[in-house]
C-alpha positions in Angstrom: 16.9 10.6 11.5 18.9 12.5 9.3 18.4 12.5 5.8 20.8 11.0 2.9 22.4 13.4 0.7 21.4 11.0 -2.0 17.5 10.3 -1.7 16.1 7.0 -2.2 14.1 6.8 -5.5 10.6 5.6 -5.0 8.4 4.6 -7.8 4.2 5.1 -7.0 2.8 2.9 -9.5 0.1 5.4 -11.3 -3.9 5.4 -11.3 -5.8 6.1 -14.6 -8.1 8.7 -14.8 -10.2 9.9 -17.4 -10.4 13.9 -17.5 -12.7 15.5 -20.2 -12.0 12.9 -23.0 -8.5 12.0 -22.6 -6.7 9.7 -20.3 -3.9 10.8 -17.7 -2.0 8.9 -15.5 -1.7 10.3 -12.0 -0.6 9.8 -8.4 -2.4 11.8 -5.1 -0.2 14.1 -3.9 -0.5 13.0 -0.5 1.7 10.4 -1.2 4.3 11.7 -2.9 4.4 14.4 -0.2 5.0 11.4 2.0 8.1 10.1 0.2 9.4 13.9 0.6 8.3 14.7 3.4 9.0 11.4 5.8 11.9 9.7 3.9 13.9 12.5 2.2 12.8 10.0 -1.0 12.2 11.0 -4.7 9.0 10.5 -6.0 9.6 8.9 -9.8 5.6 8.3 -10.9 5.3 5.0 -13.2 2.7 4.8 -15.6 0.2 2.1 -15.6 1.2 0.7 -18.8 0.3 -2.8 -18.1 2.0 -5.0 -20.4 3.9 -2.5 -22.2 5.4 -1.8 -19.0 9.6 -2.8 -19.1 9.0 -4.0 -15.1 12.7 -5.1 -15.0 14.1 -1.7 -16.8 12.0 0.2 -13.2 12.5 -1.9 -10.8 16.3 -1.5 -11.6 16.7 2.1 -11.4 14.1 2.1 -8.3 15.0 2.0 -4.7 11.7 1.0 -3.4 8.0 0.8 -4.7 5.0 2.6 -2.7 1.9 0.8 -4.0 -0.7 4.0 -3.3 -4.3 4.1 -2.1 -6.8 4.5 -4.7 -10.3 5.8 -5.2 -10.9 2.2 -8.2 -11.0 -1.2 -6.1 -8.9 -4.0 -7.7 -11.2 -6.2 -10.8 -12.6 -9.2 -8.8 -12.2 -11.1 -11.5 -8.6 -11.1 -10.4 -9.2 -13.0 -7.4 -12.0 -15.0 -8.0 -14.7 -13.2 -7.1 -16.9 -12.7 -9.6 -18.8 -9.7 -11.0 -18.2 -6.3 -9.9 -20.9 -4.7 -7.9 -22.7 -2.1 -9.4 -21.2 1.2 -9.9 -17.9 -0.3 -9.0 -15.1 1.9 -10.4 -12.2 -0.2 -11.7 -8.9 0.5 -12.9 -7.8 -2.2 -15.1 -4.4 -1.2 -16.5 -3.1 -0.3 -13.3 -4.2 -3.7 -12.1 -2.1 -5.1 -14.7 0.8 -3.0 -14.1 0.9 -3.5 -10.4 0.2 -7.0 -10.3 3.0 -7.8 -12.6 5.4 -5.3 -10.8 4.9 -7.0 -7.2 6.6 -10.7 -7.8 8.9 -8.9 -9.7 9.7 -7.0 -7.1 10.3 -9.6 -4.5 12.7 -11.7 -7.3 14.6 -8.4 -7.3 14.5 -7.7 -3.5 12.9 -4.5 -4.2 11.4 -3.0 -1.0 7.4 -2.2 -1.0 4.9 -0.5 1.2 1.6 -1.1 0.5 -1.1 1.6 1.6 -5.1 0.9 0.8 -5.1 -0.2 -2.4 -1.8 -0.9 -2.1 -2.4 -3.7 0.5 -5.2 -4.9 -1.3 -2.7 -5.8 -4.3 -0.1 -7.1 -2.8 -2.8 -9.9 -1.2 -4.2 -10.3 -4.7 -0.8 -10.6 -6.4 0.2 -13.3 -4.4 -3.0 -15.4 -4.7 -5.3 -14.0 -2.1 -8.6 -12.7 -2.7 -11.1 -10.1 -1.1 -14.2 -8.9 0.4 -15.8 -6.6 -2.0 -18.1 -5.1 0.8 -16.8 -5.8 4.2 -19.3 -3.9 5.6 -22.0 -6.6 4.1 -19.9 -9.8 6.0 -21.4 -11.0 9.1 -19.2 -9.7 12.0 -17.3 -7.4 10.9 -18.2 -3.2 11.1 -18.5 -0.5 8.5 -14.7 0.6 7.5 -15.7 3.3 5.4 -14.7 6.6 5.6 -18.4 9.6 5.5 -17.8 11.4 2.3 -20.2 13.9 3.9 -17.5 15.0 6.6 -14.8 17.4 5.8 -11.0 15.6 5.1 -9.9 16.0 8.8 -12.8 13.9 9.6 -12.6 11.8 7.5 -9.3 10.7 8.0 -9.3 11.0 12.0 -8.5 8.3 14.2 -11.5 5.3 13.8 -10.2 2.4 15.5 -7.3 0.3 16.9 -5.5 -2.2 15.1 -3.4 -4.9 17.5 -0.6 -5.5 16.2 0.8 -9.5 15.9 3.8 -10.5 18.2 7.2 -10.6 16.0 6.0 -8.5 13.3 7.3 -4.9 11.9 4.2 -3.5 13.7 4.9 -4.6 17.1 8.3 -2.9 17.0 7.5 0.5 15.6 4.6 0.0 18.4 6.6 -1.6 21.0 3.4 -3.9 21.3 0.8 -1.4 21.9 -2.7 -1.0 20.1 -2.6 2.2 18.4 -5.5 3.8 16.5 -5.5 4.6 13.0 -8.2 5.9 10.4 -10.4 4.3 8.1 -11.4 4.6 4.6 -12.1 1.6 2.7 -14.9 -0.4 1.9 -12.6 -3.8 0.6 -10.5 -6.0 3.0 -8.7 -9.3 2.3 -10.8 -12.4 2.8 -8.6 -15.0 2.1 -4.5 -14.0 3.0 -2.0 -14.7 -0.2 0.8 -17.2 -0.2 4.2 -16.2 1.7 2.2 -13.4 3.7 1.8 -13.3 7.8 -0.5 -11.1 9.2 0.9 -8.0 11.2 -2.4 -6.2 13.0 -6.3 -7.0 13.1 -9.1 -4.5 13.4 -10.9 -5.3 16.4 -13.3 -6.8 14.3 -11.0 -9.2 13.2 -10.3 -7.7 9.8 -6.8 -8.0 9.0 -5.1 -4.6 8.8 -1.7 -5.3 8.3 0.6 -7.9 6.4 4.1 -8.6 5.2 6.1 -10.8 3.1 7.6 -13.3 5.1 11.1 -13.3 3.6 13.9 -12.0 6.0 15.3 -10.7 2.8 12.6 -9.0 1.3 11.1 -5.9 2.6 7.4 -6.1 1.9 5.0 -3.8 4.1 1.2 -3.1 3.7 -1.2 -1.7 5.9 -5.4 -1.0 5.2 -5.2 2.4 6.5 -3.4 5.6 5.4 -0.3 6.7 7.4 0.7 9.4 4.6 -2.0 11.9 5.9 -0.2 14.1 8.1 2.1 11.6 8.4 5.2 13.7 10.1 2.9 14.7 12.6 2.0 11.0 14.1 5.0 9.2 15.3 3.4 6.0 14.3 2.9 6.7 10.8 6.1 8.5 10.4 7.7 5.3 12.0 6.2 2.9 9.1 8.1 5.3 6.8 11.1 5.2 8.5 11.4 1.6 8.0 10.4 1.9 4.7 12.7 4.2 4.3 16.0 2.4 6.1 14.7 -0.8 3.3 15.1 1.4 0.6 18.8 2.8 1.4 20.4 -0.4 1.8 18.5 -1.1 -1.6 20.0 1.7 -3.2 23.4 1.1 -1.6 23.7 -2.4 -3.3 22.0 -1.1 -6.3 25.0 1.3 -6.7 27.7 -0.8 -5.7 26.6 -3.8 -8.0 
């Protein structure tokens, strides 16, 4: 595909971190190699400011959102689900940002891809909630990645996902299981208002969704296609869609 001569602009909604005593805001590079490196885009990192946060003042000078995998799950509070388990690490401001930015996102028509984390938000956002330990449900298998194992391990090809008849998925796949990796120990237990489902696990986990709004262009998948994403056609092929959402974004953006 060849590239625009004007690249998209991408916000990646920021993670907090604490280094020595101060706080920073940051995104994993991976990612914004991704935007570069798949789309021709331009990374713009948003802080996770929560409510001081001017969503509409982003959104408009954005051409798409990706909503980034994270190392903090989402506060289970958020969804209903109780107490955190112990030694949970959280990220509460950018919950707050994020789950703010996605609705207002979709009012906008502001494209998003969801990765991980990412996913896991957009459920939440729109009312769904989640496993905090899918590996402790009955029935379904141990997603998570060995932190013992070296990266390309770790990221290496764990399972199929199938993708669901009439869905983005099944056209980037042309209807074929494909494997992808695995690195997360949350999954969606109950699926969030306006969302159909785009792939299952074998297990039956869900994998994949999207907004169901022909106008929208709202993506997420459970696994991580930005790891060497231009060299797996599948991967690359999620960010090509993503990226084909975002032009025609930034084409109306421009002319309106």
């Amino acid at each position: 595909m060849k590239k625009s001569a004007v690249p998209p602009i991408i916000g990646l909604p920021a993670d907090v971190k604490q280094i020595g005593p101060h706080n920073f805001h940051c995104v994993g590079e991976k990612y914004i190699n991704a935007v570069v490196d798949a789309m021709g885009g331009l990374p713009l990192l948003i802080p996770s400011l929560g409510q001081r946060l001017e969503i509409d003042a982003v959104l408009d000078q954005v051409d798409g959102l990706l909503l980034t995998g994270g190392y903090a799950n989402i506060e289970p509070h958020r969804y209903g689900g109780g107490e955190a388990y112990e030694g949970c690490l959280l990220d509460p401001a950018r919950d707050e940002s994020t789950l703010s930015l996605i609705p207002a996102a979709i009012e906008k028509r502001v494209p998003v891809l969801g990765i991980c984390r990412g996913f896991q938000e957009i459920n939440v956002a729109l009312g769904g909630s989640l496993h905090q330990k899918v590996h402790e449900v009955d029935g379904y298998m141990d997603h998570r990645e060995d932190n013992d194992q070296p990266l390309e391990v770790q990221y290496g090809m764990a399972h199929e996902i199938a993708p669901v008849e009439g869905g983005i998925l099944f056209e980037i796949t042309r209807g074929q299981t494909t494997q992808v990796n695995s690195l997360h120990g949350q999954g969606i237990n109950e699926l969030g208002e306006g969302l159909s489902v785009e792939c299952h696990a074998p297990d039956g986990l869900i994998e994949g969704i999207r907004l169901d709004d022909d106008n929208t262009f709202m993506l997420a998948v459970q696994w991580h296609p930005e790891w060497k994403v231009t060299e797996t056609p599948f991967y690359k092929g999620i960010f090509e869609r993503f990226e084909a959402a975002c032009l025609e974004r930034r084409a109306q953006r421009i002319a309106s």
